[in-house]
Backbone and ligand atoms as CSV (ligand in chain L), in Angstrom:
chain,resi,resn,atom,element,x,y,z
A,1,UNK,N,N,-2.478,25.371,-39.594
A,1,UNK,CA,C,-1.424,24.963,-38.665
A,1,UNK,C,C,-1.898,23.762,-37.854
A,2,UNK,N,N,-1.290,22.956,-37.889
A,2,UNK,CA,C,-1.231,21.437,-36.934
A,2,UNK,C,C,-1.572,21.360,-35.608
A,3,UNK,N,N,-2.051,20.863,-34.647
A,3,UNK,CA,C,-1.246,21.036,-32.973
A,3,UNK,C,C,-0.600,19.815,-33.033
A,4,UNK,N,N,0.320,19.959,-31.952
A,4,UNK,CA,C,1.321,18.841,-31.566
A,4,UNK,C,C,0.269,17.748,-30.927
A,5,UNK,N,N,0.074,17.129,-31.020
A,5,UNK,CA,C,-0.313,15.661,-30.314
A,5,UNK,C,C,0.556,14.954,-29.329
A,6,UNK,N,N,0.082,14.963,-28.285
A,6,UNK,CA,C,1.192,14.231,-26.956
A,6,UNK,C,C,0.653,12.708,-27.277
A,7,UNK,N,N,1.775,11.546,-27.315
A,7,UNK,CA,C,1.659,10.374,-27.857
A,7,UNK,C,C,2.109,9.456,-26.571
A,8,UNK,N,N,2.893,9.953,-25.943
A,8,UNK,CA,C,3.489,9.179,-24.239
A,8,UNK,C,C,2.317,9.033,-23.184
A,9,UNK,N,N,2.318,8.074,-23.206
A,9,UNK,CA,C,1.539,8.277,-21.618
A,9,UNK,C,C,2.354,8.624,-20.804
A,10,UNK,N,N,1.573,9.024,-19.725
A,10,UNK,CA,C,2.447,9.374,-18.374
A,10,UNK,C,C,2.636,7.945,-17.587
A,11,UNK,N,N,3.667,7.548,-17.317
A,11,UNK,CA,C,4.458,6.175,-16.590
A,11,UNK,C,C,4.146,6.894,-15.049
A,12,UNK,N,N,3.392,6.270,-14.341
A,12,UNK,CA,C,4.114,6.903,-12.719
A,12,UNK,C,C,5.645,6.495,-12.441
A,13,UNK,N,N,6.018,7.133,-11.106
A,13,UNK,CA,C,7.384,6.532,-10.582
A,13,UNK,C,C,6.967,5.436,-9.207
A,14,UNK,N,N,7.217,4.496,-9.529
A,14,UNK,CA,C,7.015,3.395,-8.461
A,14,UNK,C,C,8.013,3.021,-7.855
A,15,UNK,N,N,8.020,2.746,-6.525
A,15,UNK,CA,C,9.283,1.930,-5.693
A,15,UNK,C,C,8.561,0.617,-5.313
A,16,UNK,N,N,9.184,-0.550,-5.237
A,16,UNK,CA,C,8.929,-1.527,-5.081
A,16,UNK,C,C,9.668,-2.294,-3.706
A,17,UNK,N,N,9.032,-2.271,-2.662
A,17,UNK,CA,C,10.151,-2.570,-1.140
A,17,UNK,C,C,9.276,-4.089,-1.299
A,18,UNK,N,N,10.264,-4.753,-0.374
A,18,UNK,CA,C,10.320,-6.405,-0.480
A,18,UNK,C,C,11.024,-6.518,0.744
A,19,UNK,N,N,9.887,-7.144,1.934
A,19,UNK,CA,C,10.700,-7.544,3.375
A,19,UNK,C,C,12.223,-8.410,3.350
A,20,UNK,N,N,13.196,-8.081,3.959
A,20,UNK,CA,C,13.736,-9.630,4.137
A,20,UNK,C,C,14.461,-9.810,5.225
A,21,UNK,N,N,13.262,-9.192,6.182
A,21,UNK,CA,C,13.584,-9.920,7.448
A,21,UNK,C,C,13.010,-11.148,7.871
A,22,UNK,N,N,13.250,-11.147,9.153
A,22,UNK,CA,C,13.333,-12.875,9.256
A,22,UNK,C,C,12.511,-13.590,8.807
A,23,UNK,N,N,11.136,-13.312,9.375
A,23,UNK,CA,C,9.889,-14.322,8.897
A,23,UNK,C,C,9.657,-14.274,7.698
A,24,UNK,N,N,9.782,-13.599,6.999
A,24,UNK,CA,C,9.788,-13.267,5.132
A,24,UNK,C,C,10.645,-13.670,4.746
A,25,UNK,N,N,12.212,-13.583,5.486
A,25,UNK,CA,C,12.723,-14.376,4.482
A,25,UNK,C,C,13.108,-15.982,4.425
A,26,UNK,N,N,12.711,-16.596,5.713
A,26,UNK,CA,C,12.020,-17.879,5.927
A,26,UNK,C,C,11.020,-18.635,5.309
A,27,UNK,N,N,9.763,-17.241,4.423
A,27,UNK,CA,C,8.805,-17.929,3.629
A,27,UNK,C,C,9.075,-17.507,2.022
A,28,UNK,N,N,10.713,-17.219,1.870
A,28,UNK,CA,C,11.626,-16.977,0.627
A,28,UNK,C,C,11.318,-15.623,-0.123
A,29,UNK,N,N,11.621,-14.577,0.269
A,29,UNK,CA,C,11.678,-13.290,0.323
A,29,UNK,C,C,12.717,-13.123,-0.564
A,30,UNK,N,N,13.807,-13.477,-0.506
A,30,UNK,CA,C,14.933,-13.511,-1.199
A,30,UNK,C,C,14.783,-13.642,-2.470
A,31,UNK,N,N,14.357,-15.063,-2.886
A,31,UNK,CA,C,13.565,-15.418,-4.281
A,31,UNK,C,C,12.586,-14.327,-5.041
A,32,UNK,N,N,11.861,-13.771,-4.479
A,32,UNK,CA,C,10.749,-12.472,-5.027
A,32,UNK,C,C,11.483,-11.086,-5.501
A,33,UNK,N,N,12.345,-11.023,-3.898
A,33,UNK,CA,C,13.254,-9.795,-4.411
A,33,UNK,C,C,13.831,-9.884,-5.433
A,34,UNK,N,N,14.403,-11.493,-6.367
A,34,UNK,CA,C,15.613,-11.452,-7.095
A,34,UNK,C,C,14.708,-11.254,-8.468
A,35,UNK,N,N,13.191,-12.405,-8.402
A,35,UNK,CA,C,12.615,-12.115,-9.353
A,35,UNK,C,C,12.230,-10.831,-9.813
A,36,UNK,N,N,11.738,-9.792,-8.790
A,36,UNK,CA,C,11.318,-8.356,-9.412
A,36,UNK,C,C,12.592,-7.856,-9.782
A,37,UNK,N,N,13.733,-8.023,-9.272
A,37,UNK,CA,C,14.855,-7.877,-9.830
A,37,UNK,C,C,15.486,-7.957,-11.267
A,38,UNK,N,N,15.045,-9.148,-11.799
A,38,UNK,CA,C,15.742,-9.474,-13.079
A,38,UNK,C,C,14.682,-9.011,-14.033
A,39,UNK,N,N,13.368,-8.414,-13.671
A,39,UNK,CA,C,12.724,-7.533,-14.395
A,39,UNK,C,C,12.896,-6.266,-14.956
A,40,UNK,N,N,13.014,-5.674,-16.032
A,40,UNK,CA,C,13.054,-4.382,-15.468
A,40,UNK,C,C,12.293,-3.552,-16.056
A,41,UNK,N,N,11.318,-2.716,-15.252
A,41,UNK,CA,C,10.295,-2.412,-15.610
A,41,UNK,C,C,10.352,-0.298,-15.575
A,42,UNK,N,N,10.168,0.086,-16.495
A,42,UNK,CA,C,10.385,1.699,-16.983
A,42,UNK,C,C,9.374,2.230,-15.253
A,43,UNK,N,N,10.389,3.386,-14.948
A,43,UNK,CA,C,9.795,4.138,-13.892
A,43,UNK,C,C,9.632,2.975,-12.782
A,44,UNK,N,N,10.365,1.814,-12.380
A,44,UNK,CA,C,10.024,1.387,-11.139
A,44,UNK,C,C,11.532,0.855,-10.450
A,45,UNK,N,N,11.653,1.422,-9.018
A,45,UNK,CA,C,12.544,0.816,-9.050
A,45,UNK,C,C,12.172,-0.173,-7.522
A,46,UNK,N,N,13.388,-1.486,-7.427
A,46,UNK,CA,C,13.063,-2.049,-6.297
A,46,UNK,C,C,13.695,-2.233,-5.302
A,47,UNK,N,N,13.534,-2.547,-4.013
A,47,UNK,CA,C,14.515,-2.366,-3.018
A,47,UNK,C,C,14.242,-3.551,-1.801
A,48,UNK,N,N,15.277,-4.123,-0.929
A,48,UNK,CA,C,15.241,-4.772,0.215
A,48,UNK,C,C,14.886,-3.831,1.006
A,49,UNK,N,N,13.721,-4.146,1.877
A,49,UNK,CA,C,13.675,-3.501,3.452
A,49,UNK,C,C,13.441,-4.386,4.719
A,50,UNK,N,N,13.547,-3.352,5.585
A,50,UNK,CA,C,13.195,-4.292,6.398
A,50,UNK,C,C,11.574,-4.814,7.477
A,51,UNK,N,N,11.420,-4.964,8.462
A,51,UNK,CA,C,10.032,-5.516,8.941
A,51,UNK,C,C,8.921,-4.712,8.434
A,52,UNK,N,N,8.195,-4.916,8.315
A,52,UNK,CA,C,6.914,-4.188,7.520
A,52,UNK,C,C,5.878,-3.759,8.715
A,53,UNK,N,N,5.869,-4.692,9.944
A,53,UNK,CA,C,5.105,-5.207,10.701
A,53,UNK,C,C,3.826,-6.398,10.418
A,54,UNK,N,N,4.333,-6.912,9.203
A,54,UNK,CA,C,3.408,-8.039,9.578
A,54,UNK,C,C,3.660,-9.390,8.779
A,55,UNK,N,N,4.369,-9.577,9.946
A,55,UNK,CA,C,4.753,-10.714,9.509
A,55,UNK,C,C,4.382,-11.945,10.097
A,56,UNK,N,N,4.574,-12.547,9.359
A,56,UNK,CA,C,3.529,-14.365,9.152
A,56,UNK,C,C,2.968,-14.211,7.873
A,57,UNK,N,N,3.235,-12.590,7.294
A,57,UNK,CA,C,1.707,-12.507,6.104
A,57,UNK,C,C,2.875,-12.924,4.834
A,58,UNK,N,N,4.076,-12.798,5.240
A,58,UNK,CA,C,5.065,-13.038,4.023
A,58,UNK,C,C,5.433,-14.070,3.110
A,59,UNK,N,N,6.080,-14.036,1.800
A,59,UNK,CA,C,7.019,-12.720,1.676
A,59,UNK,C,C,5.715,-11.431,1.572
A,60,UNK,N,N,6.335,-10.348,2.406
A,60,UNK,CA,C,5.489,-8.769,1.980
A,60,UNK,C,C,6.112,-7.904,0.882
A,61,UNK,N,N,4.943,-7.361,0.456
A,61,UNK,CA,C,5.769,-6.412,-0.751
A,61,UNK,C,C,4.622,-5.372,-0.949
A,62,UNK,N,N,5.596,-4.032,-0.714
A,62,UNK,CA,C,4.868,-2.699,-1.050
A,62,UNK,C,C,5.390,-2.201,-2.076
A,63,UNK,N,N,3.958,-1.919,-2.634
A,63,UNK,CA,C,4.439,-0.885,-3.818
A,63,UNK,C,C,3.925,0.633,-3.619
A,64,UNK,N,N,5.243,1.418,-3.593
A,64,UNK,CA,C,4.666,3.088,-3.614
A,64,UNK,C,C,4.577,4.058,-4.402
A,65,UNK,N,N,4.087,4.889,-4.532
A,65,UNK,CA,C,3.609,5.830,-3.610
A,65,UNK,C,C,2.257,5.090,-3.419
A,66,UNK,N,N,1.762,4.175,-4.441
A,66,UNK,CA,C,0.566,3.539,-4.176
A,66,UNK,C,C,-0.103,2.933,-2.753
A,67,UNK,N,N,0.838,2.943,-1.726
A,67,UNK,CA,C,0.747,2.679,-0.698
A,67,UNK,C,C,-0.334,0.652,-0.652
A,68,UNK,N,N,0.301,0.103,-1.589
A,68,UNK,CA,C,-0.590,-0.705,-1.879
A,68,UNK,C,C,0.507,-2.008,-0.993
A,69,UNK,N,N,-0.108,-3.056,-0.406
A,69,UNK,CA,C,0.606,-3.928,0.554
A,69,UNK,C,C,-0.028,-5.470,-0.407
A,70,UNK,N,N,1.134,-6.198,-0.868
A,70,UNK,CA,C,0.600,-7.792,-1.401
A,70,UNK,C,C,1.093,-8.482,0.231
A,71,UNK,N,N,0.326,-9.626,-0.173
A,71,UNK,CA,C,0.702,-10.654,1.260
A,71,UNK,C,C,1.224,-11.752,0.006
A,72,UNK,N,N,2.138,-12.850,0.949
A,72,UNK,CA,C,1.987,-14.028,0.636
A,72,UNK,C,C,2.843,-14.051,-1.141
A,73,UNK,N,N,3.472,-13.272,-1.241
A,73,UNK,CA,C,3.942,-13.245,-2.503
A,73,UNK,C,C,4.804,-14.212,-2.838
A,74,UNK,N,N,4.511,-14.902,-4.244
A,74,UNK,CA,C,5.322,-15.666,-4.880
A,74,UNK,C,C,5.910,-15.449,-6.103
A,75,UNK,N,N,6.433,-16.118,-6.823
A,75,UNK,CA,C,7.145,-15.342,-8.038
A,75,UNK,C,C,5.739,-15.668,-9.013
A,76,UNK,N,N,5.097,-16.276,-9.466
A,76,UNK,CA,C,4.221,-16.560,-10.201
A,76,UNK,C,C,3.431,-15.047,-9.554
A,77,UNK,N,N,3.263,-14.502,-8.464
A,77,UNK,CA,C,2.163,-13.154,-7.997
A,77,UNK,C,C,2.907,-12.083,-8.250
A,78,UNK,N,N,4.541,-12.252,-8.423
A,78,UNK,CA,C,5.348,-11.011,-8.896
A,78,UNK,C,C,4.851,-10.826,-10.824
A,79,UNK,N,N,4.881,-11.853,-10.854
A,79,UNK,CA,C,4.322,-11.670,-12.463
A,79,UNK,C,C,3.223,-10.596,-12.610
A,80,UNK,N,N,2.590,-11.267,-11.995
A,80,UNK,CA,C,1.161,-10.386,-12.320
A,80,UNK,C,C,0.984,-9.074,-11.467
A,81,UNK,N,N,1.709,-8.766,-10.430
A,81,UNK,CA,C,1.858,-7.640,-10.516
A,81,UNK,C,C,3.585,-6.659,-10.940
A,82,UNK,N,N,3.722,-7.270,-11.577
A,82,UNK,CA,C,4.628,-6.854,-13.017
A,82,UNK,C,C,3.736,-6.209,-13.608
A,83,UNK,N,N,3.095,-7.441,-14.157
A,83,UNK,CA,C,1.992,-7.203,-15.875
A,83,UNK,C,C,0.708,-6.135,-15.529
A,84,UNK,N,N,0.339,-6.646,-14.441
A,84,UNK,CA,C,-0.744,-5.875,-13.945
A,84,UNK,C,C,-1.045,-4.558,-13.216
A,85,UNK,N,N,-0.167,-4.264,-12.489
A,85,UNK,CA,C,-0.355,-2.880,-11.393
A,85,UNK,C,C,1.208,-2.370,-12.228
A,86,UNK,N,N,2.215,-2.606,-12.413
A,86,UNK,CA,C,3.558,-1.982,-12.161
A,86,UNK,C,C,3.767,-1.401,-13.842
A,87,UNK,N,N,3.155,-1.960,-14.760
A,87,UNK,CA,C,2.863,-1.915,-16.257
A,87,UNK,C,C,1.429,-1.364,-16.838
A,88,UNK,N,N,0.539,-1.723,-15.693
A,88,UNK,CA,C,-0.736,-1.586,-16.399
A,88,UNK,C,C,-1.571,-0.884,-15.981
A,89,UNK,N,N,-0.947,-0.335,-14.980
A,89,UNK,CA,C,-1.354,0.717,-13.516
A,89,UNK,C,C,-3.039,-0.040,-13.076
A,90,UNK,N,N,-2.775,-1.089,-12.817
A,90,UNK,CA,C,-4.500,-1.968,-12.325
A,90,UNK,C,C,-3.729,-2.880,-10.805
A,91,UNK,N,N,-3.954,-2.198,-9.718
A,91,UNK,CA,C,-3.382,-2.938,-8.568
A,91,UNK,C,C,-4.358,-3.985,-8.718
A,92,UNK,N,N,-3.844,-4.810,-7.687
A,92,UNK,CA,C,-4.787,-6.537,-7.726
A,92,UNK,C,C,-5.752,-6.838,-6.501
A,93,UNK,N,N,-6.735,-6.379,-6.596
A,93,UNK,CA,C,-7.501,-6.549,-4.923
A,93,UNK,C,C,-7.259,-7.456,-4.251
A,94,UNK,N,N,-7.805,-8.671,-4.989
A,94,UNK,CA,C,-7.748,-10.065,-4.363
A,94,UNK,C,C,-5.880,-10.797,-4.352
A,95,UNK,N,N,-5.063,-9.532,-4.245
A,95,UNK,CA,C,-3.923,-10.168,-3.811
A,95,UNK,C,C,-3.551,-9.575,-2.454
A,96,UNK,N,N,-3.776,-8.175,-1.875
A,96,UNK,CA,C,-3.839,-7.271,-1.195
A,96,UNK,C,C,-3.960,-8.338,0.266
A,97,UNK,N,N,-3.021,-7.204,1.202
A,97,UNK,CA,C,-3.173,-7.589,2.668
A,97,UNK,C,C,-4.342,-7.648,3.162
A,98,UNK,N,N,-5.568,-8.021,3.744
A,98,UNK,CA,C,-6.571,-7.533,4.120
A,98,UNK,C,C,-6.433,-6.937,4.764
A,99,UNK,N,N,-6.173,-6.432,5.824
A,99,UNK,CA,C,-5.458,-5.435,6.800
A,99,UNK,C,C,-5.463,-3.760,6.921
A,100,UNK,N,N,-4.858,-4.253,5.690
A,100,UNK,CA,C,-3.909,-2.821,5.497
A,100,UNK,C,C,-4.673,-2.399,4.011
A,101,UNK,N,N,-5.262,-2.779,3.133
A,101,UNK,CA,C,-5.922,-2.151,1.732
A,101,UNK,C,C,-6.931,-2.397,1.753
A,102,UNK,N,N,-8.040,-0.891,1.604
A,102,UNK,CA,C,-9.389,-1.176,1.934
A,102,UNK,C,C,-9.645,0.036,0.119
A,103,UNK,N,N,-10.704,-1.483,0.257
A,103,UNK,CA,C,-10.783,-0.393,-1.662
A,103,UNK,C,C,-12.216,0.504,-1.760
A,104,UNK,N,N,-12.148,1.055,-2.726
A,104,UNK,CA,C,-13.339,1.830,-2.309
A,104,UNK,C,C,-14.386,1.040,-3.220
L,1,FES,S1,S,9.460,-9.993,8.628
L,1,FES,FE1,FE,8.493,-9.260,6.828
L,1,FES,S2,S,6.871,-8.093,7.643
L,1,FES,FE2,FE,7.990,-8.671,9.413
């Protein structure tokens, strides 16, 4: 007799929040949101919020449950964490708030 072989990985469920209040969306917040937008990536979904508290660091973007904070996001840094953390489950250190993500 055979055993079944599990062939799926397990996908986490990710939410993807994207500031677009003022100061974020002054340093084009709007643009990031639309790009993770026209992505669409299995198990993630994304959303407008609002102040993060830290702003000047924007556009901000959290990804959860990962509790993981990017600063300074552009669409070229939505890519890679597309390809990289949201697809490949590998968050990006050297994109990270300093602040707020302390790695081990
Ligand atoms: S305006 Fe985006 S963190 Fe405050």
């Amino acid at each position: 007799m055979e055993a079944a072989i599990a062939t799926t990985a397990i996908v986490p469920v990710r939410r993807v929040l994207v500031c677009q209040n003022r100061t974020c969306a002054k340093d084009g917040a709007a643009k990031i949101l639309a790009t993770f937008q026209q992505q669409q990536v299995v198990n993630v979904t994304v959303e407008a919020c609002g102040c993060l508290g830290l702003c000047g660091s924007g556009p901000m973007v959290v990804v959860d449950p990962d509790q993981v904070y990017y600063w300074h996001v552009t669409p070229k840094k939505v890519a890679k964490i597309i390809e990289l953390h949201l697809i490949g489950n590998n968050p990006i250190p050297e994109m990270m708030h300093p602040r707020l993500n302390h790695q081990n």
